[in-house]
C-alpha positions as CSV (number, residue, x, y, z in Angstrom):
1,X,-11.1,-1.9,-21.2
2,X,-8.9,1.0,-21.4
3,X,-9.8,3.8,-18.7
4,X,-10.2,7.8,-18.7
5,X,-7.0,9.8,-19.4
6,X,-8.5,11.9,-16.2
7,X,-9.1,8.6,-14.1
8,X,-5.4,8.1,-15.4
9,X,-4.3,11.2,-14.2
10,X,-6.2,11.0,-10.5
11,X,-5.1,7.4,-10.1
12,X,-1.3,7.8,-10.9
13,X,-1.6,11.0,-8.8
14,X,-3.1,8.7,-5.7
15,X,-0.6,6.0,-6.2
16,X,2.4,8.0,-6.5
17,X,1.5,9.6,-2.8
18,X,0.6,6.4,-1.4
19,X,4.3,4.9,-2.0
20,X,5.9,8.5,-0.9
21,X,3.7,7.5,2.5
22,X,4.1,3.8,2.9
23,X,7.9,4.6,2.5
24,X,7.8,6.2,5.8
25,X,6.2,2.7,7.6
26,X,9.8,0.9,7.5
27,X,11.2,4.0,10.1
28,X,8.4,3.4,12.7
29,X,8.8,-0.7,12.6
30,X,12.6,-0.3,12.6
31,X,12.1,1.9,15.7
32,X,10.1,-0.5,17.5
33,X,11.2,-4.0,16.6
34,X,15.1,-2.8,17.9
35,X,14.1,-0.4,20.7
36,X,11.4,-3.3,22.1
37,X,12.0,-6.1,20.6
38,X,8.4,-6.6,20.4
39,X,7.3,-10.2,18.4
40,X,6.9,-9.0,14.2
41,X,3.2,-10.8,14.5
42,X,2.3,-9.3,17.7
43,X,3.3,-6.0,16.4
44,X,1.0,-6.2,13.2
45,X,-1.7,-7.3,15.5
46,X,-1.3,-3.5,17.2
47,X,-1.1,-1.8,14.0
48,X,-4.5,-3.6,12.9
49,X,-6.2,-2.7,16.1
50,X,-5.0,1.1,16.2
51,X,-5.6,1.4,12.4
52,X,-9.4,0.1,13.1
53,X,-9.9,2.4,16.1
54,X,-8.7,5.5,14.2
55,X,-10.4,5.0,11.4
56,X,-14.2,4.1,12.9
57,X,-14.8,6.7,14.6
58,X,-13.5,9.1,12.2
59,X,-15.8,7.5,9.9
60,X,-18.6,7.5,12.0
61,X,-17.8,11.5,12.6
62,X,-17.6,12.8,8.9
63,X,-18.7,9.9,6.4
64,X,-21.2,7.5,8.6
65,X,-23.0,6.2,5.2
66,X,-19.7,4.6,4.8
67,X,-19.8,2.1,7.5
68,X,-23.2,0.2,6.0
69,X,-22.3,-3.0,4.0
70,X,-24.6,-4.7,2.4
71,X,-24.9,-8.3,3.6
72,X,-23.6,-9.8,0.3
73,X,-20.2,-8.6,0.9
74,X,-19.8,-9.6,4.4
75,X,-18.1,-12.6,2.8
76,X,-15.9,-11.0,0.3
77,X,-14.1,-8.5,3.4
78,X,-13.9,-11.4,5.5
79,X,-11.8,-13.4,2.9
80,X,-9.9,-10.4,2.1
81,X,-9.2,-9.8,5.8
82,X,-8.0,-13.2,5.7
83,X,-5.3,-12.3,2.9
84,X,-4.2,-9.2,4.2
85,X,-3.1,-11.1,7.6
86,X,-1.6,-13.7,5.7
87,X,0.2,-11.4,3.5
88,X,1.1,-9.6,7.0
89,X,2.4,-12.9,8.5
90,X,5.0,-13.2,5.1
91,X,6.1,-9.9,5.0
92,X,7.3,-9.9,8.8
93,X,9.0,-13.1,8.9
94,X,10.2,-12.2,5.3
95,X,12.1,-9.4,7.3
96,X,13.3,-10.8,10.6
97,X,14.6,-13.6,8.4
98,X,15.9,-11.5,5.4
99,X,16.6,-8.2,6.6
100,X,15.1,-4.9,5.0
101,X,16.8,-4.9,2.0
102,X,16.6,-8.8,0.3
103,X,12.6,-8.4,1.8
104,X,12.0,-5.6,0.3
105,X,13.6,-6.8,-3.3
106,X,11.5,-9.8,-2.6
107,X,8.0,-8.2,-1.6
108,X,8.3,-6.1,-4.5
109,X,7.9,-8.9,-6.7
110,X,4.6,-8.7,-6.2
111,X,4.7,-6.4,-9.5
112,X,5.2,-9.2,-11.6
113,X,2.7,-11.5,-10.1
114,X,-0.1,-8.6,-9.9
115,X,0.6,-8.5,-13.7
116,X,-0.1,-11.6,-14.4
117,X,-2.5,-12.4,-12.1
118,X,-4.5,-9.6,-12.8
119,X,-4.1,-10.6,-16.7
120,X,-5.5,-14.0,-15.9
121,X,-8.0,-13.5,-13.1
122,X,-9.6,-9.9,-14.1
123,X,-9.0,-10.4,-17.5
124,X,-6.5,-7.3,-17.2
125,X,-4.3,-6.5,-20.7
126,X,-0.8,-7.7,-20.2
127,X,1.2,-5.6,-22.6
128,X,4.6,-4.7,-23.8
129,X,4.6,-1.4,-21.5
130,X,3.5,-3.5,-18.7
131,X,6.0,-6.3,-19.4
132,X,9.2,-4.0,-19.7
133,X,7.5,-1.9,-16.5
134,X,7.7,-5.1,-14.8
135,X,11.5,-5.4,-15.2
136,X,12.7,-2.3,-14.9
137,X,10.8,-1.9,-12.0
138,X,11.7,-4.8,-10.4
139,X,15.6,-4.4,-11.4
140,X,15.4,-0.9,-9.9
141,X,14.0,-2.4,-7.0
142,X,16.9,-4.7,-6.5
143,X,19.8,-1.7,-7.3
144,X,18.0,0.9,-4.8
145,X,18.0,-1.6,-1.7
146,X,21.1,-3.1,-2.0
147,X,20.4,-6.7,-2.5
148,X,23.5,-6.4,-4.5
149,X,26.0,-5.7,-1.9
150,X,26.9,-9.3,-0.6
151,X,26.9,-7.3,2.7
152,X,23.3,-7.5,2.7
153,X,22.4,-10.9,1.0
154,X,21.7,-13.0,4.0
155,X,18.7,-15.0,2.6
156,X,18.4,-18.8,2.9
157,X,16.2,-20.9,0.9
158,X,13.7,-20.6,3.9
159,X,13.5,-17.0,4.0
160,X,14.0,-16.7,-0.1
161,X,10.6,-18.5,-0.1
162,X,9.0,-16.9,2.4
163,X,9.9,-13.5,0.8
164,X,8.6,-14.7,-2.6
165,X,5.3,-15.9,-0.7
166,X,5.2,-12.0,0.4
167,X,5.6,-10.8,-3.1
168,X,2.5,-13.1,-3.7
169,X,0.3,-11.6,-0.7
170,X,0.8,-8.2,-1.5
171,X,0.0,-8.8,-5.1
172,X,-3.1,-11.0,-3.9
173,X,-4.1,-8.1,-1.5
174,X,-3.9,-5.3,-5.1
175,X,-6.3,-7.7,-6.6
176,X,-8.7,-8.0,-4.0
177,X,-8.6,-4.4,-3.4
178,X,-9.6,-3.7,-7.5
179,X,-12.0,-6.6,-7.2
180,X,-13.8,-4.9,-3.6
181,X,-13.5,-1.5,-6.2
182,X,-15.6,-3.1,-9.1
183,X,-18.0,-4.7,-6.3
184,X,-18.9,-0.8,-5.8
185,X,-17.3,-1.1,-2.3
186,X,-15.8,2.3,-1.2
187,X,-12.4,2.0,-0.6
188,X,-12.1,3.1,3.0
189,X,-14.8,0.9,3.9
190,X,-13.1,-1.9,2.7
191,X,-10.0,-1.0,4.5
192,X,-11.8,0.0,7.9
193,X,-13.3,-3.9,7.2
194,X,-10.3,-5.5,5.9
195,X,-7.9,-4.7,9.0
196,X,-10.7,-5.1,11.4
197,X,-11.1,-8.9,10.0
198,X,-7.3,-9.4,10.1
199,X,-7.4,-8.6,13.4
200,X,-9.4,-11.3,14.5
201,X,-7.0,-13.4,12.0
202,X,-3.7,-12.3,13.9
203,X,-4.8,-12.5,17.0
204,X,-5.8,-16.9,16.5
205,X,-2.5,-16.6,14.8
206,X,-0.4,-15.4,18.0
207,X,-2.6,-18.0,20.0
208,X,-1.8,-20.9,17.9
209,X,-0.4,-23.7,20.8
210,X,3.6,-23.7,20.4
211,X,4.2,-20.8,18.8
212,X,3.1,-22.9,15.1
213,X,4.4,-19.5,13.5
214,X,7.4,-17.6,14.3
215,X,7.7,-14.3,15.4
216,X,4.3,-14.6,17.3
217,X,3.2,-14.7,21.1
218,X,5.2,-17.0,23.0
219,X,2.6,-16.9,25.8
220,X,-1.4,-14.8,25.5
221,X,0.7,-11.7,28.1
222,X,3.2,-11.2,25.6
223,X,0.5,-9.5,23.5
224,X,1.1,-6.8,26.1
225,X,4.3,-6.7,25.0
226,X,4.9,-2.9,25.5
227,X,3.2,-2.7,28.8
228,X,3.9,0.7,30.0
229,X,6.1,2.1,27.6
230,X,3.7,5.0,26.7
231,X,6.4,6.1,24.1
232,X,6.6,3.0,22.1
233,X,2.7,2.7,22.2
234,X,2.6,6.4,20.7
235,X,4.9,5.8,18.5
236,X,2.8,2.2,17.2
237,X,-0.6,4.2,17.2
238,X,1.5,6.8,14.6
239,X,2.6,3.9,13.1
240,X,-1.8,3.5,12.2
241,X,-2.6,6.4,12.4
242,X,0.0,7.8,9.6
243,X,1.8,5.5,7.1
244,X,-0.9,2.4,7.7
245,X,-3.9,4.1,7.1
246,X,-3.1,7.4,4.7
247,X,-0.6,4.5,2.8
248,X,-3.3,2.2,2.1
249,X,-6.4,4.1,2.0
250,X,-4.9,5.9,-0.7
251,X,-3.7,2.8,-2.7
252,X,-6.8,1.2,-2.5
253,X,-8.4,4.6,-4.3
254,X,-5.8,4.0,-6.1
255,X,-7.2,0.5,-7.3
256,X,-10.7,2.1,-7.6
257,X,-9.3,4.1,-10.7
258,X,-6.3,2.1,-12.2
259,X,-6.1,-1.5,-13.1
260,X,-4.1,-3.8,-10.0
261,X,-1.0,-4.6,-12.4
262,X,-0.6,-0.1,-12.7
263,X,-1.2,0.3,-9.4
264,X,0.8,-1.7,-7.9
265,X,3.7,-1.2,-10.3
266,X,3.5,2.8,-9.5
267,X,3.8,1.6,-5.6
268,X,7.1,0.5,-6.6
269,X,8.3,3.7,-6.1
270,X,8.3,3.5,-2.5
271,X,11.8,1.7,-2.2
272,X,13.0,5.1,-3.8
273,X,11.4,7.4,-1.6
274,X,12.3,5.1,1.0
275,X,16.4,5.8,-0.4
276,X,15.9,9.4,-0.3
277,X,13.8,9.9,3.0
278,X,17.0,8.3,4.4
279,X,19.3,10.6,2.8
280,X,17.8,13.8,3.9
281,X,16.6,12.5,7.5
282,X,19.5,10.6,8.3
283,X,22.4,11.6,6.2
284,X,22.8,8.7,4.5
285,X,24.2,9.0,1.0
286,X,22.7,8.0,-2.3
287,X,25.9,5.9,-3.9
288,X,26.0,5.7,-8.0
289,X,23.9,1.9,-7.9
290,X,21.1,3.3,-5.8
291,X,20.8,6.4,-8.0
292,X,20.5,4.4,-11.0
293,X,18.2,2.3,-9.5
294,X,15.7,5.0,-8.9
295,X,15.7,6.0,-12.1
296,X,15.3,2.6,-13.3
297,X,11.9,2.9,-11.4
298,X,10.6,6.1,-12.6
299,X,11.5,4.7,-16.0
300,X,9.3,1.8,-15.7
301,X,6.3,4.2,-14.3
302,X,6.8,6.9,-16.5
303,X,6.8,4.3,-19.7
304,X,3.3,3.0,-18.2
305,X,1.9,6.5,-17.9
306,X,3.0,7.4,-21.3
307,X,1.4,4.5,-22.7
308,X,-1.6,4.3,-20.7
309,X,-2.2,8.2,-21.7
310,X,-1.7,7.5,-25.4
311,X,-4.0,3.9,-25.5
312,X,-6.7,6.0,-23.7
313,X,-6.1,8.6,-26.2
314,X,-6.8,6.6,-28.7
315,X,-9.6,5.3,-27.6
316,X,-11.7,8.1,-27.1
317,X,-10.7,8.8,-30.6
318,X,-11.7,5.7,-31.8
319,X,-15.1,5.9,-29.4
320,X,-15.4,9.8,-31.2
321,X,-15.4,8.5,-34.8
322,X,-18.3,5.6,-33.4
């Protein structure tokens, strides 16, 4: 069912700041895994943690009410707990054996398989503004980070699959996060719920004898990685505190108001952001393919607003003359 043109309005507001802020993310893990070489797994086990204790007691200062689940949902956030680690376990090994760029393509593929997904599990309309959304923001995706330049194109077939397995996380965690919305679960509880789950998740998963996984714990006092490094652990709780908890918290309101396939396809944006953030914090400069790949991604979301405004438009038109 086609929504509000105001729940339109709100939810493409949402989305659009959750990419600008998610963007941000890649700059406090690129700090951390090259300054400290600290394990990818270990690392999202820290970011869990730090995002659980900011956000509880935050909660339990200005919203308490939202910290009471009903017991018949206990099961859904631990399942979804259990996909957000898996989908953190992809997307790390995606990038240690990708690099940023190809991982980044390959996450972002998650637009296409929310889609469709979304069309076949929540019944979700799969259009012709979704489908040509879908490519142009996925080919925009490709131009802006340079999975083009055979500089950058490292992938094997191991770390190709892995990369599409992170596409199909992310997209798995969207449509958990608009099914926890129409379960009447407020989106910050599920997230305060969702991470803290995943925490128990990534912790068995850096404990697994022989290191089952890459990237993880080779022994249980490498979870200490950091030890005294005060630095690096302020710069991991930002890492939670910031881009982990605003980013998300704001993309699962996001799901509260649009349907998974918009909302994730808006949060393609971030690879843009990501482009420019670098150009006017580190100098780097925006080259012709990475320009037209931007605008190959504010095509495809500015074709799905369009749309979306003019179907809802017609709708209450239609619902008027009722």
């Amino acid at each position: 069912m086609p929504v509000s043109r105001s729940h339109l309005t709100r939810g493409y507001a949402v989305a659009v700041l959750s990419a600008a802020i998610l963007s941000t993310t890649a700059i406090f893990i690129r700090y951390l895994t090259e300054t400290t070489h600290i394990p990818p797994l270990v690392l999202a086990l820290w970011r869990d943690v730090f995002v659980v204790v900011t956000l509880w007691p935050a909660l339990r200062l200005l919203a308490p009410h939202l910290l009471r689940v009903e017991r018949s949902q206990w099961g859904y956030l631990l399942f979804h707990g259990l996909v957000l680690a898996v989908f953190n376990v992809f997307w790390t090994l995606s990038v240690a054996l990708n690099g940023a760029a190809v991982a980044t393509v390959l996450v972002y593929s998650s637009a296409a398989f929310t889609a469709l997904l979304g069309w076949w599990l929540l019944k979700e309309r799969l259009n012709w503004a979704r489908l040509a959304a879908v490519a142009l923001c996925l080919g925009g995706c490709v131009l802006v980070s340079g999975a083009l330049d055979s500089a950058s194109r490292q992938a094997n077939l191991n770390g190709i699959l892995i990369g599409v397995l992170s596409g199909l996380g992310y997209a798995a965690y969207s449509l958990m996060g608009r099914a926890a919305s129409q379960r009447g679960l407020n989106p910050w509880t599920a997230l305060l719920y969702t991470f803290g789950f995943a925490i128990a998740y990534l912790l068995l998963f850096n404990l697994l004898p022989d290191r089952l996984l890459p990237g993880t714990a080779s022994r249980p006092a490498d979870l200490l990685w950091l030890g005294s490094a005060l630095g690096s652990w302020g710069v991991l709780f930002a890492l939670a505190a910031g881009p982990t908890i605003a980013g998300f918290g704001l993309y699962n309101v996001s799901l509260s108001l649009l349907p998974s396939s918009v909302a994730n396809l808006i949060v393609t944006l971030e690879p843009a952001f990501t482009a420019v953030s670098a150009y006017l914090l580190l100098g780097e400069r925006l080259n012709g393919v990475q320009i037209g790949g931007s605008g190959m991604i504010l095509s495809g979301v500015v074709l799905l607003r369009i749309y979306e405004g003019w179907l809802a438009g017609r709708t209450t038109v239609s619902g008027g003359e009722r």
